[in-house]
C-alpha positions as CSV (number, residue, x, y, z in Angstrom):
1,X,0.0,0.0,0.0
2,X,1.1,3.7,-0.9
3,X,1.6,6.1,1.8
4,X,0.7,8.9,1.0
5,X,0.1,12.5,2.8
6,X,-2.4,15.1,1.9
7,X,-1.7,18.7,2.4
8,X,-4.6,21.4,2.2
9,X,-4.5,25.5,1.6
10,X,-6.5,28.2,0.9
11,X,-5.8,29.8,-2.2
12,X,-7.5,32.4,-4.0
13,X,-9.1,29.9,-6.0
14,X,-10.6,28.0,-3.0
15,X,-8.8,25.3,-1.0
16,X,-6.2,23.5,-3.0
17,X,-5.1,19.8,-2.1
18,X,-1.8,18.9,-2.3
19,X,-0.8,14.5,-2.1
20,X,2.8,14.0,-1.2
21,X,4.7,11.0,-0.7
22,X,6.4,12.1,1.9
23,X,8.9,14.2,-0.5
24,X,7.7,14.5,-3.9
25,X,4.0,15.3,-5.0
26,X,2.2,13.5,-6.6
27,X,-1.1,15.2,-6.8
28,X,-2.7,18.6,-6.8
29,X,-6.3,19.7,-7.2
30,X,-8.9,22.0,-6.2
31,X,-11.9,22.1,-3.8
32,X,-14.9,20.1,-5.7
33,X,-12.6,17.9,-7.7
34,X,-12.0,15.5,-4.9
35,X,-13.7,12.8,-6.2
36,X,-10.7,13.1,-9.6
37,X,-8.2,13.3,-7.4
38,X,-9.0,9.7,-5.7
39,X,-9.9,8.6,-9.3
40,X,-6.6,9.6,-10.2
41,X,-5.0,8.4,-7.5
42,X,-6.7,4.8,-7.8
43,X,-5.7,4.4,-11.1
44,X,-2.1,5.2,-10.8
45,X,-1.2,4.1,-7.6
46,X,-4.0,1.2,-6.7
47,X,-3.9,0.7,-2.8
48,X,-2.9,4.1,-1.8
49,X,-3.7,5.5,1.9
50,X,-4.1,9.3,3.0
51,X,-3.3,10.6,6.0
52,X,-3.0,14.1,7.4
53,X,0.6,15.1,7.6
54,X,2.0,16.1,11.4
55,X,4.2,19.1,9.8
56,X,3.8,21.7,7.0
57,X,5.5,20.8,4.0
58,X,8.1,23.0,1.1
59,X,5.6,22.4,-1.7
60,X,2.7,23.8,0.2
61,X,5.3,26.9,1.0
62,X,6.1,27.0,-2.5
63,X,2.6,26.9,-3.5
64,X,1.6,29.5,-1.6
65,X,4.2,32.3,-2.7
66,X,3.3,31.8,-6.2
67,X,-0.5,32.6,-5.7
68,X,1.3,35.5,-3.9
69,X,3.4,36.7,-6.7
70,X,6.6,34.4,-7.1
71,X,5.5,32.6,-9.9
72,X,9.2,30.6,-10.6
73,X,8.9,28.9,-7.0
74,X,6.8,26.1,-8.4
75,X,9.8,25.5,-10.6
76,X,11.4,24.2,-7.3
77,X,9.1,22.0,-6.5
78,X,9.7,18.1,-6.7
79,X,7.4,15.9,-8.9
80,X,6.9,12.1,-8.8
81,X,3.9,10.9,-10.8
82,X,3.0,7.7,-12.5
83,X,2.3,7.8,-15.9
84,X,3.2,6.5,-19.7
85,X,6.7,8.1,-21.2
86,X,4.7,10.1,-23.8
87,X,2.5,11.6,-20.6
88,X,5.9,12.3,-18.7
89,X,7.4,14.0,-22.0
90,X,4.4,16.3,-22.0
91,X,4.6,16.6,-18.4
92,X,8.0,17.3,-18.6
93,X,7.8,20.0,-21.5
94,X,4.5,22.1,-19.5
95,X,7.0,22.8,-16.4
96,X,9.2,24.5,-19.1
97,X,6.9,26.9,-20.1
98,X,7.9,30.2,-18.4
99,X,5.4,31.9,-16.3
100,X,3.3,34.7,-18.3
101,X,4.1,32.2,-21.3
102,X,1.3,30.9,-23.0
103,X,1.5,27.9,-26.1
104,X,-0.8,25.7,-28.0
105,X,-1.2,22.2,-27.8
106,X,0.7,21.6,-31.5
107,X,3.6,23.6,-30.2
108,X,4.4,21.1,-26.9
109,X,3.7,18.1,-29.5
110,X,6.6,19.5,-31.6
111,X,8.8,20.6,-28.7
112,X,8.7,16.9,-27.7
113,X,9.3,15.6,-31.4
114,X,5.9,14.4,-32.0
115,X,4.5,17.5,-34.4
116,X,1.3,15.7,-35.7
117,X,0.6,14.3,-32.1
118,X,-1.4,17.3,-30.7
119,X,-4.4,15.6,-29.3
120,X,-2.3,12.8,-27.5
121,X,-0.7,15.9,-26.0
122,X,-4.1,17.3,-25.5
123,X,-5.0,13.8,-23.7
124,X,-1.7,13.8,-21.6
125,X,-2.5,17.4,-20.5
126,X,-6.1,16.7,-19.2
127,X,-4.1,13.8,-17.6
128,X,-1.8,16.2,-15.8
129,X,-1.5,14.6,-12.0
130,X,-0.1,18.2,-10.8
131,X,-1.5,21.2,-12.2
132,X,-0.1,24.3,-11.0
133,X,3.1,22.5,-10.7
134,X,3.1,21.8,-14.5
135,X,1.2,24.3,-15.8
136,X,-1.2,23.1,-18.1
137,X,-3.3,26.4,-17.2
138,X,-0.2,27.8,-20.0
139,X,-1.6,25.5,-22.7
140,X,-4.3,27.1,-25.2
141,X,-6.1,26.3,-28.5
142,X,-4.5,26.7,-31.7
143,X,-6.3,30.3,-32.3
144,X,-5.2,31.4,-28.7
145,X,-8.4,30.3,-27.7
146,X,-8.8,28.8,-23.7
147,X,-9.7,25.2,-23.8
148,X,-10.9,23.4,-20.8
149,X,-9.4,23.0,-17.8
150,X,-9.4,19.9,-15.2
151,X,-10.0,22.7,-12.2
152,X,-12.8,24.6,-14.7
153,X,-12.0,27.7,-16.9
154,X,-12.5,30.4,-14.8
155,X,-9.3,28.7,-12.7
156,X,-7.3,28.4,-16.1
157,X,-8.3,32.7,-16.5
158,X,-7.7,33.7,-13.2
159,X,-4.2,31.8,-13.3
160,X,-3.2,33.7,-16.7
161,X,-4.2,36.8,-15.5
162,X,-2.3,36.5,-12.2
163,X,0.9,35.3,-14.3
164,X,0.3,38.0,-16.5
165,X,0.1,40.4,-14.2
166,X,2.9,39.4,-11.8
167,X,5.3,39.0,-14.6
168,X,4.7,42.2,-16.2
């Protein structure tokens, strides 16, 4: 069985639940999306336990100064999620986007070398175990146009506009 340790802030988009293994997260979702989270957490991890961690953790620290303006500290933050090598090359290319950056789902396929695989990377970024943490928020439509978002869309505009704004 997985031990694992779930962490909870308020941010300004509601309380925010962060699943660490005791080091690395391994999940992160919103208020109202619990129900994913466990899904998500069933599927790649099986038997998994939570329990409420004793002491307060870097990632939530982390977390919390980039909803209050330091929007590279998430870039810090250590990642360890299950997932296909495809899912972990898109993974891995959405926590290079710089903050205030935004790209379309064609462009990640082509920074990973896959140009005509745009809906797989579409796929793997709904998939994303750790939003915030890789930003899939920074991911539009071809036409600039905001697509949908596992924590809902207003989440996805609210987090451009605060990267925006911090940035500039």
């Amino acid at each position: 069985m997985m031990e694992l340790y779930q962490h909870e802030f308020v941010s300004p988009l509601g309380v925010v639940y962060v699943v660490l293994d005791g080091a690395k997260v391994r999940a992160v979702d919103f208020e109202g999306y619990e129900h994913r989270l466990h899904r998500l957490l069933a599927r790649h991890y099986r038997n998994y336990a939570l329990h409420r961690p004793q002491h307060p953790c870097d990632a939530v620290s982390r977390l919390k100064d980039y909803f209050a303006g330091d929007l590279t500290t998430i870039d810090q933050i250590g990642v360890a999620t299950n997932g296909t090598d495809f899912q972990h090359q898109v993974w891995d290319a959405l926590r290079k986007i710089p903050a205030g950056t935004i790209v379309s789902y064609g462009a990640i396929a082509k920074r990973i070398g896959r140009p005509t695989a745009y809906r797989a990377v579409g796929m793997a970024n709904g998939s994303n175990p750790v939003n915030i943490v890789a930003p899939c928020h920074r991911v539009v439509g071809t036409n600039h146009e905001l697509t949908g978002y596992g924590g809902g869309i207003e989440r996805k505009q609210w987090l451009l506009r605060h990267e925006d704004r911090e940035k500039g």
